[in-house]
C-alpha positions as CSV (number, residue, x, y, z in Angstrom):
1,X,-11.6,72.2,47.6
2,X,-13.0,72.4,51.2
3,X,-16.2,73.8,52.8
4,X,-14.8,77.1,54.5
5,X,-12.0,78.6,56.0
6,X,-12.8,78.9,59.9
7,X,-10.1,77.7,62.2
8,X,-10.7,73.6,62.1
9,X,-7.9,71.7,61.9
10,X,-7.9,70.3,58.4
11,X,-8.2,74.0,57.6
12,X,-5.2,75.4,59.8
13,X,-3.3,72.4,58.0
14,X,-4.0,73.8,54.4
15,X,-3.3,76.7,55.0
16,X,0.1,75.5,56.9
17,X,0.9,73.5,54.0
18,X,0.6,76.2,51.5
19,X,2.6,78.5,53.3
20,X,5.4,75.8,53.8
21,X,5.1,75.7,50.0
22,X,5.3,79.3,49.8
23,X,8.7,79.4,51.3
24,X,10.1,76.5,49.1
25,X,12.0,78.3,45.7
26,X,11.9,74.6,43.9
27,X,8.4,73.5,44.5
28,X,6.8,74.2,40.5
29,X,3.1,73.4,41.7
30,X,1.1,76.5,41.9
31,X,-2.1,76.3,44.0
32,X,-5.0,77.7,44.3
33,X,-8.6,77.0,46.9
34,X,-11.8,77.2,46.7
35,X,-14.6,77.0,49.1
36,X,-18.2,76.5,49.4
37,X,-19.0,79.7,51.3
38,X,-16.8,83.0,50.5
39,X,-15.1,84.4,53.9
40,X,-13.8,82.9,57.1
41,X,-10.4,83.5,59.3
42,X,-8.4,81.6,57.6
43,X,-9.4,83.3,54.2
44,X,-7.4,86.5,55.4
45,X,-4.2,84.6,55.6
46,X,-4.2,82.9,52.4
47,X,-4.8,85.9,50.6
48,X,-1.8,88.0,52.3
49,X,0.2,84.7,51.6
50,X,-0.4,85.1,47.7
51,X,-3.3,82.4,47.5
52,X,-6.0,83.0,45.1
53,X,-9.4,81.6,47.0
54,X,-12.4,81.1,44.7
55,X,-15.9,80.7,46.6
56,X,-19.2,78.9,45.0
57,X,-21.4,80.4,47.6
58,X,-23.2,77.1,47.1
59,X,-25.3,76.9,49.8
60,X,-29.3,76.9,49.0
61,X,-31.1,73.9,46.9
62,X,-30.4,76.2,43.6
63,X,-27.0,77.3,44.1
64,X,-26.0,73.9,45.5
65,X,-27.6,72.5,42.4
66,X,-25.5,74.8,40.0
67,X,-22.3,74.2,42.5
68,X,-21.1,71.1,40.3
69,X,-21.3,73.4,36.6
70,X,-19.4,76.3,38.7
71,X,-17.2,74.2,39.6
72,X,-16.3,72.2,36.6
73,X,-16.0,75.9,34.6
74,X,-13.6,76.6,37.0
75,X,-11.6,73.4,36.6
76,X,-11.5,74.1,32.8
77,X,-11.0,77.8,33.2
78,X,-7.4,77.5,35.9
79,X,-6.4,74.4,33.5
80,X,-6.4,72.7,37.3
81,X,-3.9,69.2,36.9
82,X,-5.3,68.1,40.2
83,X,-8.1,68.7,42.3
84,X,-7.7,68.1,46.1
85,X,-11.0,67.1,48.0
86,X,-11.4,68.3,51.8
87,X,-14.2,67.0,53.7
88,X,-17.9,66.4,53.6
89,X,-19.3,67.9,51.7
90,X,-16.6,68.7,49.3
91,X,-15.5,65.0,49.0
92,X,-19.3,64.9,47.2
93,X,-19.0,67.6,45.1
94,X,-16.2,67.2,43.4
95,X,-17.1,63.6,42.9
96,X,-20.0,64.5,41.0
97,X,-18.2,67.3,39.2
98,X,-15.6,64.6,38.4
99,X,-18.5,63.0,35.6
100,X,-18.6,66.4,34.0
101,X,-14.5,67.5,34.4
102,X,-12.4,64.2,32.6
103,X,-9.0,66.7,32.5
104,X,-7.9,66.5,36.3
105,X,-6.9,63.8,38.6
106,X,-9.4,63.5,41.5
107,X,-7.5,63.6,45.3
108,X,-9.5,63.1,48.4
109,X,-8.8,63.7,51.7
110,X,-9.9,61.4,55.0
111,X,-9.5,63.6,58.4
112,X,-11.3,61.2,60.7
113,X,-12.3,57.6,61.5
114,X,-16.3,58.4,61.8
115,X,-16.4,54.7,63.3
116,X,-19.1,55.8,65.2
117,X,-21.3,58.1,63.2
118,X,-21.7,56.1,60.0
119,X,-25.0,56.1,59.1
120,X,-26.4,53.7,56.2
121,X,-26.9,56.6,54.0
122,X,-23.8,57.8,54.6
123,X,-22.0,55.1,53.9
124,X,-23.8,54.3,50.2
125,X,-23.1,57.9,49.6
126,X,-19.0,57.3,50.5
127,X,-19.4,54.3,48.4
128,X,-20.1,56.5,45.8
129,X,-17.8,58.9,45.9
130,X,-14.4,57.5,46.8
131,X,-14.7,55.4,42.9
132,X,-14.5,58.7,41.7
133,X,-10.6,59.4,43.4
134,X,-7.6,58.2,42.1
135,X,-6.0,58.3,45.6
136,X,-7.1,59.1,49.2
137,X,-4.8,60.3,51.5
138,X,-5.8,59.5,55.3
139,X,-4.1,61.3,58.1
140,X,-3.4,58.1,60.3
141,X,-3.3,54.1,59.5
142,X,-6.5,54.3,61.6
143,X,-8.3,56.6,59.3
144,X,-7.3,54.3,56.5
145,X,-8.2,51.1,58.0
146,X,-11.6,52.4,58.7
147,X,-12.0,53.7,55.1
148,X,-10.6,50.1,53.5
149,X,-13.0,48.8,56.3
150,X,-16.4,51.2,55.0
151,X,-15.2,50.7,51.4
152,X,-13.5,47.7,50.0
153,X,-12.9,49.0,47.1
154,X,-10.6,51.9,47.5
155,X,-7.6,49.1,48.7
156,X,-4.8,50.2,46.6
157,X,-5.6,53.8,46.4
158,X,-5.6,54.3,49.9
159,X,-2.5,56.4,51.4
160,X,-1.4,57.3,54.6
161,X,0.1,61.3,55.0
162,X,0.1,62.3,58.3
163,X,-0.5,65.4,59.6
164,X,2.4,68.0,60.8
165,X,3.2,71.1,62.8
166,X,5.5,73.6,62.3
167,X,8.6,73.7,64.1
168,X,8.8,77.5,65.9
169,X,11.1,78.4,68.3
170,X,10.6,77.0,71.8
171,X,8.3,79.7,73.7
172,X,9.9,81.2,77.2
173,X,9.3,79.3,80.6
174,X,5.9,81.4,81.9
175,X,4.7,80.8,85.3
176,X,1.6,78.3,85.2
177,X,-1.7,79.7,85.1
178,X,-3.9,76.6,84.4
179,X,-3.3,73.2,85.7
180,X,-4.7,71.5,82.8
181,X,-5.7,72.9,78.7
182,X,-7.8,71.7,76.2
183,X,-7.9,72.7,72.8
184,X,-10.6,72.4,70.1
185,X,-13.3,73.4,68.4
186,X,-16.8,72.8,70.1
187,X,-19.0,71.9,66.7
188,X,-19.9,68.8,68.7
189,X,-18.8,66.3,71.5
190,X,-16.0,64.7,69.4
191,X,-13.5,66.4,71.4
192,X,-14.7,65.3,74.8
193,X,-14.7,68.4,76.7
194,X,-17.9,67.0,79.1
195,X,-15.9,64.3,79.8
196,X,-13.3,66.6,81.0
197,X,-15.1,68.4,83.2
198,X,-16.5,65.2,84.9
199,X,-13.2,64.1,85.5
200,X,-12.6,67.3,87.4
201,X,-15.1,67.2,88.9
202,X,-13.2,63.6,90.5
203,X,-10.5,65.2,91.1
204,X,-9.8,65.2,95.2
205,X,-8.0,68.6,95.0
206,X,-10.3,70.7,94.4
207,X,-7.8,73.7,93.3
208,X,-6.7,72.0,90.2
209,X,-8.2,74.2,87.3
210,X,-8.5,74.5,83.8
211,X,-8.9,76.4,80.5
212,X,-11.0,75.0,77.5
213,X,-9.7,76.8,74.1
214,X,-11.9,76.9,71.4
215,X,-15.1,77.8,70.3
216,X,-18.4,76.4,68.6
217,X,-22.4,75.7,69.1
218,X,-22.1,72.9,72.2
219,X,-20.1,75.9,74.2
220,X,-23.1,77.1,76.0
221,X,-23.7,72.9,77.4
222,X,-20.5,72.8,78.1
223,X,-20.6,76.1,80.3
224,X,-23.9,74.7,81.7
225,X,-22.3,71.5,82.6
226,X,-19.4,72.5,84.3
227,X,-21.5,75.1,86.6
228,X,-24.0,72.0,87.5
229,X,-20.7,70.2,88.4
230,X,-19.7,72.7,90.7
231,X,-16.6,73.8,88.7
232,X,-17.6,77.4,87.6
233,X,-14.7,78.8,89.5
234,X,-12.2,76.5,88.4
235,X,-12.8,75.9,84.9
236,X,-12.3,79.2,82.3
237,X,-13.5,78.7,78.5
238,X,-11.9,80.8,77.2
239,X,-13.2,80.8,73.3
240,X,-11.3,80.3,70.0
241,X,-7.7,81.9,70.0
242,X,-4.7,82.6,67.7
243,X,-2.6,83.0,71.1
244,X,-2.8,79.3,71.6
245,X,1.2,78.6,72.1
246,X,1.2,80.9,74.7
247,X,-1.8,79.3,76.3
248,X,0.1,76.1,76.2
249,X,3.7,77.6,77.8
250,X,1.3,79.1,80.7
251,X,-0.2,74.9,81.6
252,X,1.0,71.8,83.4
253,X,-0.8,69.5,81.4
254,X,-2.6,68.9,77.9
255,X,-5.6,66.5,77.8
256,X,-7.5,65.1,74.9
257,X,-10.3,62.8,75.7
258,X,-12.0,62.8,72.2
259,X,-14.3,59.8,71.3
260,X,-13.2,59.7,67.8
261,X,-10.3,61.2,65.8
262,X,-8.1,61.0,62.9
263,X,-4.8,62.3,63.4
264,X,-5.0,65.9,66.0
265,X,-3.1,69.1,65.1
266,X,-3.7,70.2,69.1
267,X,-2.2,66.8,70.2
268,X,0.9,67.4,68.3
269,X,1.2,71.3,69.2
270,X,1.0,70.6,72.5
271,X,3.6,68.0,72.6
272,X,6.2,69.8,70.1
273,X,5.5,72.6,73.0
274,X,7.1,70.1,75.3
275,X,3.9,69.6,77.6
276,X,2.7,66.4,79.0
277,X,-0.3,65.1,77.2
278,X,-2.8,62.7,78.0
279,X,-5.3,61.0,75.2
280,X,-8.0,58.4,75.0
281,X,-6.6,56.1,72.7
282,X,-8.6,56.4,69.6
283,X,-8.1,57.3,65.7
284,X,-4.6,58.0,64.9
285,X,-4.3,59.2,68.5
286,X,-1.6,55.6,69.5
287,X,0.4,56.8,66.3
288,X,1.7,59.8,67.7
289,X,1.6,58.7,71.4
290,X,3.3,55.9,73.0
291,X,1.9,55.4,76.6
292,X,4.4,55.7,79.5
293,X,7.1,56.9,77.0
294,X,5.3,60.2,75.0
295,X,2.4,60.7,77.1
296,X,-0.3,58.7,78.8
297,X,-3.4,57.1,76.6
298,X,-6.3,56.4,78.7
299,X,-9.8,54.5,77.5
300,X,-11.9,56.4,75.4
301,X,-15.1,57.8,77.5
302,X,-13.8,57.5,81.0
303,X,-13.2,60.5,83.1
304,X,-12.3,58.3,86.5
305,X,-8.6,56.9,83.8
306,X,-8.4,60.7,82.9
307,X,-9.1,62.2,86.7
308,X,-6.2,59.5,87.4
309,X,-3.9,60.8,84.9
310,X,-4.6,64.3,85.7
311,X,-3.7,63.9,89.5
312,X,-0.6,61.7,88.9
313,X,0.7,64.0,86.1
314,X,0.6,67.4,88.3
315,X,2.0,65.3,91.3
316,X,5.0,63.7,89.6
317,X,6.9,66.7,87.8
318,X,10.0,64.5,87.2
319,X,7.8,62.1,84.9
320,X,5.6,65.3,83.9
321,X,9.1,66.3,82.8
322,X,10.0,63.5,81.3
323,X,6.9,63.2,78.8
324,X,7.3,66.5,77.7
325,X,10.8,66.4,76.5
326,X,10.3,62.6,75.0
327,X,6.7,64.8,73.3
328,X,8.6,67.2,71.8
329,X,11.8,65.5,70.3
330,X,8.9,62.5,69.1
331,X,7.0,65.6,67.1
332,X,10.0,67.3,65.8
333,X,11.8,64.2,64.6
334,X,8.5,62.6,62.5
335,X,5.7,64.5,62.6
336,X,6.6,68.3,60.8
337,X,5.0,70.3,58.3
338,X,8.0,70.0,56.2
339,X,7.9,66.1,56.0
340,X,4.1,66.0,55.6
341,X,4.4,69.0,52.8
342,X,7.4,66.5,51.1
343,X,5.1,63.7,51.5
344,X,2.4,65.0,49.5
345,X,4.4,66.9,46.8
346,X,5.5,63.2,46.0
347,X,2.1,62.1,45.5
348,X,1.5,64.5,43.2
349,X,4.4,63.9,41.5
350,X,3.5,60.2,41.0
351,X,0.5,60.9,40.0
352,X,1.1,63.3,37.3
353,X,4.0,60.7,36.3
354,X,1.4,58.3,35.9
């Protein structure tokens, strides 16, 4: 169960993880979505993959009212043996169709640390909720810290299953086009794209550029910000994009100064790509990124450490180099969709056992 199927990154991951299941002949879990609101791009690929996707349409004070019934009919209808939350709001929903559905086993999802977002309501509502789970599978030890941390009471049904990429082949050597990519979605300022442009705008060479990948409602301040900074010429947004690999083969270097995170897909794209990265250290961002040896991890909300890491990265292509190839062999040796796929087919397992 998740909210919708547009291109976020706990969406690209179900729908990666279902299609790594697709290709298994021993898996003998069948599965099935279904989402608040009918539609979206990822909808399109589950659908030609074999996936059945049920929507509520639950949004309005009625239909949102009903979406709990709907959904519990729908439970007992598909004889579901576990139901896998994704995300606010779905993590309530199915919580409070958990009281009216007993025949399931409850799974929840955590994608992200919220550290700094919980608000008091929020956190009596999470309270709430997580009883209702028999486990909750967090994307990074730092995602379930916070969540033991939030909510004492979910220690012991807190596990960790890390996100994964898939393995493709390795993309042909392009000629650079962009100094530096970001990649995200721009719901909100999680991702840090304005602290990216402010470090660019530090920057001393002024011919250093850069493409922002991704699309959302804070595009328009981002594009206002970086022309008030001067770096209109310099700085392309380019808007969300299925050609994202090849974006990555035409860069130098990936940044990601988010302010708070779980565990990133784009981080560990761009590395199993074989670029340079460099990350504010936050989330489950020091999990999959060991400074000086995988990347470089700067403080979170400081765009003087990133201009830093920028300039030193694009002037040092031996260590440039270097954290690329360490990147990639780090990604493809832990941190596939194959072993996070295994991973959670186990929990299943043991739960159903149990």
């Amino acid at each position: 169960m998740i909210y919708g199927l547009e291109a976020g990154g706990t969406e690209v991951m179900l729908v990666r993880f279902l299609d790594e299941i697709r290709q298994r002949e021993d898996s003998r879990f069948d599965f099935e979505v279904c989402t608040f609101v009918p539609g979206g791009r990822l909808e399109r690929d589950l659908t030609s993959m074999g996936v059945r996707v049920f929507a509520l349409d639950a949004l309005g004070p009625w239909r949102l009212f009903r979406a709990p019934i709907v959904l519990s009919r729908l439970i007992r209808r598909r004889g579901y043996r576990i139901v896998h939350a994704h995300l606010f709001p779905a993590e309530v929903l199915v919580a409070w169709t958990s009281l009216f559905a007993h025949g399931p086993t409850y799974v929840l999802g955590k994608h992200n640390e919220w550290t700094r977002r919980i608000r008091p309501w929020h956190l009596w509502l999470e309270r709430l909720t997580t009883s209702r789970y028999a486990r909750i599978l967090c994307n990074s030890t730092a995602v379930e810290s916070a969540v033991r941390k939030r909510v004492p009471h979910t220690t012991g049904r807190t596990v960790v299953l890390h996100n994964g990429v898939p393995l493709t082949a390795s993309a042909p050597v392009l000629e650079p086009a962009y100094d530096v990519i970001a990649v995200g979605n721009l719901r909100d300022r999680q991702k840090g794209i304005d602290i990216l442009l402010r470090a660019l705008a530090l920057v001393s060479d002024d011919s250093i550029n850069a493409i922002v990948v991704g699309d959302g409602p804070q595009r328009a301040e981002f594009e206002s910000l970086s022309r008030q900074l001067g770096l209109r010429d310099r700085v392309e947004f380019h808007g969300a994009s299925c050609r994202v690999p090849d974006l990555l083969a035409r860069s130098r270097v990936f940044a990601l100064p988010s302010r708070y995170e779980g565990m990133p897909n784009a981080l560990l794209e761009a590395m199993v790509s074989g670029l340079p990265v460099i990350a504010a250290a936050v989330g489950g961002v020091s999990e999959i990124v060991t400074d000086g040896e995988t990347g470089l991890i700067i403080p979170p909300e400081d765009p003087k450490a990133l201009a830093k890491a920028i300039t030193r990265l694009l002037a040092d292509e031996g260590l440039a180099g270097r954290l690329g190839r360490s990147a990639k062999a780090s990604v493809q040796s832990t941190f596939t969709i194959a072993a996070h796929t295994n991973r959670c087919l186990a929990i299943y397992e043991e739960l159903l056992a149990s």
